[in-house]
N, C-alpha and C positions, 0 to 999 in steps of 0.2 A: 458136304456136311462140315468137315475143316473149315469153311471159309464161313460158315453160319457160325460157328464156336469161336471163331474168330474175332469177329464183329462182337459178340454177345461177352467175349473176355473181356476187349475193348471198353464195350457200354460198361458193365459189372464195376473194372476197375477205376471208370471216371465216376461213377455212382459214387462210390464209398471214399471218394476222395471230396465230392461234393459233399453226400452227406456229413461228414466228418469236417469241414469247414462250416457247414450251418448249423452243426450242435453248437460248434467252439462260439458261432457268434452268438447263438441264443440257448441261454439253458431251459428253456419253455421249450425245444424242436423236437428233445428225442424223450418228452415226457408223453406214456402212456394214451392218455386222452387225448393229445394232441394227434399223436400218430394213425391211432383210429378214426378221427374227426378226418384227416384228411383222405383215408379210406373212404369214407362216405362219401367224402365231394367227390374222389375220382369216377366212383363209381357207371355213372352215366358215359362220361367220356371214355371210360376204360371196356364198357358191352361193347360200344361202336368200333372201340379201336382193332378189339379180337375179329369180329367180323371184318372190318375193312383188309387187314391183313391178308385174309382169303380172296376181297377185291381184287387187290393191290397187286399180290401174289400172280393173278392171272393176267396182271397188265392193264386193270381197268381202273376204275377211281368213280366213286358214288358222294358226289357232291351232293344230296338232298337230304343225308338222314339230322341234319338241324330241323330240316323244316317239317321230317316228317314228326320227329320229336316235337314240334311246336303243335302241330296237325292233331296227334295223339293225345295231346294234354289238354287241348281243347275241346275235343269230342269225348273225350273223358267226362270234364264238366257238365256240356250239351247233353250227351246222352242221359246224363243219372241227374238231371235239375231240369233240364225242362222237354227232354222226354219221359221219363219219369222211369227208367228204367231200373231195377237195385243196382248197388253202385260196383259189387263183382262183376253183375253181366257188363255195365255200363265200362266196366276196366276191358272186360274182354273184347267186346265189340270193336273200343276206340285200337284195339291192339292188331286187330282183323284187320282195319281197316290202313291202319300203319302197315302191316305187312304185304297189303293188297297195294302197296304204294310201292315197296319193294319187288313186286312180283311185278306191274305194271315197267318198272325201269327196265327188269329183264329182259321185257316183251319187246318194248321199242329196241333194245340194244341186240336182241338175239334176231328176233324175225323179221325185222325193218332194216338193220344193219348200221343204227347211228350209231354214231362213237361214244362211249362211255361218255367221255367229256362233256359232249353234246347234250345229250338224251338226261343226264341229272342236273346240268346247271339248267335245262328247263325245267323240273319237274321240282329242284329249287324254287324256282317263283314259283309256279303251281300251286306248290302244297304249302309254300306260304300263305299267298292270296288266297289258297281257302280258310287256311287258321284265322285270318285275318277280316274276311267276309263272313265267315263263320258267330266269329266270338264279337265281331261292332263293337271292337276297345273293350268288351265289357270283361270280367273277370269272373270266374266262379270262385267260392270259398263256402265256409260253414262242413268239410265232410265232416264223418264223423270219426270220433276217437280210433277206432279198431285201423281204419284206413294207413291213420299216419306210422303203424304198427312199421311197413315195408318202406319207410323212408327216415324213420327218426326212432324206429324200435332198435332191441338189442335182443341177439341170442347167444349162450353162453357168456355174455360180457363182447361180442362181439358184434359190430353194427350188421342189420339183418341185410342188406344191399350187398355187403361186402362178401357174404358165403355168396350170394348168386353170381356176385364178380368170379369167386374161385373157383367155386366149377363151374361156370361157362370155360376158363382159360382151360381149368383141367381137358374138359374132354374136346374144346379145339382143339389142342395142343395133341390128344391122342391121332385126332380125327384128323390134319393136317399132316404129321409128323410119321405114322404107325399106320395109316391105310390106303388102300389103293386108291381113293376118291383123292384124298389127299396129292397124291402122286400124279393125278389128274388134273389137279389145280397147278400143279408146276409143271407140267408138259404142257399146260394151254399158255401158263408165262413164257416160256421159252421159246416156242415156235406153234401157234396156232394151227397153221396149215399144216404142218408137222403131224400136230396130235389126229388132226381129224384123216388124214390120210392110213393112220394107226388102228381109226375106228374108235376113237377115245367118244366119248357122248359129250362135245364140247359145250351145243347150245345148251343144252339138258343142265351141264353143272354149273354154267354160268348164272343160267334161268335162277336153279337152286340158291346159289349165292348172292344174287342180287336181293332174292325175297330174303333169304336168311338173316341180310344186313336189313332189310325194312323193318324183320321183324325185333332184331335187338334193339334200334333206333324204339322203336315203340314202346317195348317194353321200358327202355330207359326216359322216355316221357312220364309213363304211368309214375315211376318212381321217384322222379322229378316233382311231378306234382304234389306227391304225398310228403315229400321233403321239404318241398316250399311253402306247403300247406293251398295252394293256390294254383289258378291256370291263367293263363297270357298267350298270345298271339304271336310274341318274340320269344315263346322259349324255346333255346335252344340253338339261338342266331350264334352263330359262327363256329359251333362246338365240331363241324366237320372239320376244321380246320385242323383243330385241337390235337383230335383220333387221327389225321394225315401225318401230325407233326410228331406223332409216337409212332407209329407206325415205321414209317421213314429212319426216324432216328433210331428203331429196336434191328435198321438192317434191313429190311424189306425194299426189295428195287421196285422202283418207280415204273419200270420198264418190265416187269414181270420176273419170274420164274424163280426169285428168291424171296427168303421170309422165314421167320419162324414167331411160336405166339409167346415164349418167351424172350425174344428182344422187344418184341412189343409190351410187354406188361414190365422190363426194364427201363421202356423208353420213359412207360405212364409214370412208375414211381420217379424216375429222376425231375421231368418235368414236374410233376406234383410238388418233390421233394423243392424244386426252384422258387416255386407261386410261395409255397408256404414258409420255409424260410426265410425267403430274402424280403417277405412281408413281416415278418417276426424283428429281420433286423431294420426297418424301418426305411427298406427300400421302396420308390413309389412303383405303378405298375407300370410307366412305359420302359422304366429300368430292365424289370423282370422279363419283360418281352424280347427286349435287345439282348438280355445274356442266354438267354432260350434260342432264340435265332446264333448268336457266338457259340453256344454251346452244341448245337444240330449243325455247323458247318465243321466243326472240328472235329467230332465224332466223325463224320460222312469222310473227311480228307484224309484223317488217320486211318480208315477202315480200308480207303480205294488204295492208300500207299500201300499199306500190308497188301491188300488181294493184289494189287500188281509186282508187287514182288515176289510173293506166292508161286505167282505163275510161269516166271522168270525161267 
């Protein structure tokens, strides 16, 4: 737990040294609307990134949920335009069917035995090619008003996407950090064969977590769409990336058995806080991307110095 408070002091205090550089350059960064607005956009990439962490945590990595996000917001449209279903059930269904994408990853990775890596950079093209055979280029639009409610509404002044962000992280954070399942998620990162010699329910919570992650990919399509007002066949292309690279950077080993969901939801606001400032001071995007990459190996070198000295 030390070496997770660690990392997360680390992240904290490059945050607010970042932050506190991108006000100075733009007095537009730490105004009110601005800061909410980019609550909104994290939104999608921040469901995926809480779930991945639980991925991640156990030593796996779910390279598909862009495509199931893309998969989701297309069946979305299909479902309630031209099967004609109302456009709740038509949410719920395309949401099913996202999780049922999730729960398929499990399958292959748990009872077939392919390797994380494996098993979702297939199921990547998969559930692209169907977004994509699916939707024939074509585009849905026209929902109606109430819709755009969960992607462009506000509750108390605050964007309605953002409270589902909060308590999603809330009760990961309980459910990872405070319970046995949890405690099961890092004994399967640490030593697999370990856990299961323990009698730990490894396929079981893997199974779990892999749907789990379908399922937040999904849901963060549906609210993609209401956001964008529209559905496409690419949404959502590369956002796995996005959720690995806060993930990563909130601490979470690549290799399992560490993590916590608040270094990950430090990783989302820093990077967030990077795209949106450094586009405020009128930097282009390959800039942003290259100090995002400098900023996630510096993090990562300062964190391995400290835990190796730590350990000393």
């Amino acid at each position: 737990m030390t070496r997770f408070l660690r990392h997360e002091t680390i992240l904290a205090v490059l945050a607010v040294i970042v932050l506190g550089i991108l006000a100075y350059q733009s007095d537009r960064f730490f105004t009110v609307d601005n800061l909410l607005n980019q609550g909104r956009l994290m939104t999608e990439v921040g469901l995926v990134a809480i779930l991945m962490t639980f991925v991640i945590a156990t030593g796996g990595i779910d390279l598909s949920v862009g495509s199931i996000i893309g998969l989701t917001a297309i069946l979305t449209g299909v479902f309630w335009q031209s099967v004609g279903l109302p456009l709740p059930l038509a949410a719920l269904a395309a949401i099913a069917c996202g999780t049922f994408g999730g729960f398929a990853n499990g399958v292959i990775i748990t009872r077939f035995g392919v390797p994380p890596l494996i098993a979702t950079l297939a199921t990547l093209a998969l559930y692209r090619g169907l977004a994509e055979g699916i939707s024939q280029a074509r585009s849905v639009r026209g929902y109606p008003e109430w819709f755009y409610v969960l992607g462009q509404g506000n509750v108390l002044g605050v964007p309605t996407q953002l409270w589902l962000l909060v308590l999603t992280a809330i009760v990961a954070a309980i459910v990872l950090g405070l319970t046995r399942w949890g405690r099961t998620v890092y004994a399967i990162g640490n030593n697999e064969v370990a856990a299961r010699f323990s009698g730990l329910p490894v396929d079981r919570a893997k199974l779990a977590i892999y749907t789990a992650s379908g399922f937040a990919a999904a849901v963060a399509g549906v609210i993609l769409v209401s956001r964008v007002s529209t559905t496409r066949s690419d949404m959502g292309t590369g956002l796995e990336l996005d959720a690995i690279t806060a993930v990563v950077l909130g601490g979470t080993s690549i290799f399992g058995g560490r993590g916590t969901i608040a270094g990950t939801v430090l990783g989302l606001i820093l990077i967030q806080a990077l795209k949106n400032g450094l586009s405020l001071a009128g930097v282009k995007g390959d800039g942003t991307i290259v100090l995002i990459g400098v900023v996630l190996i510096v993090t990562i070198l300062i964190s391995n110095i400290v835990h190796r000295n730590g350990n000393r």
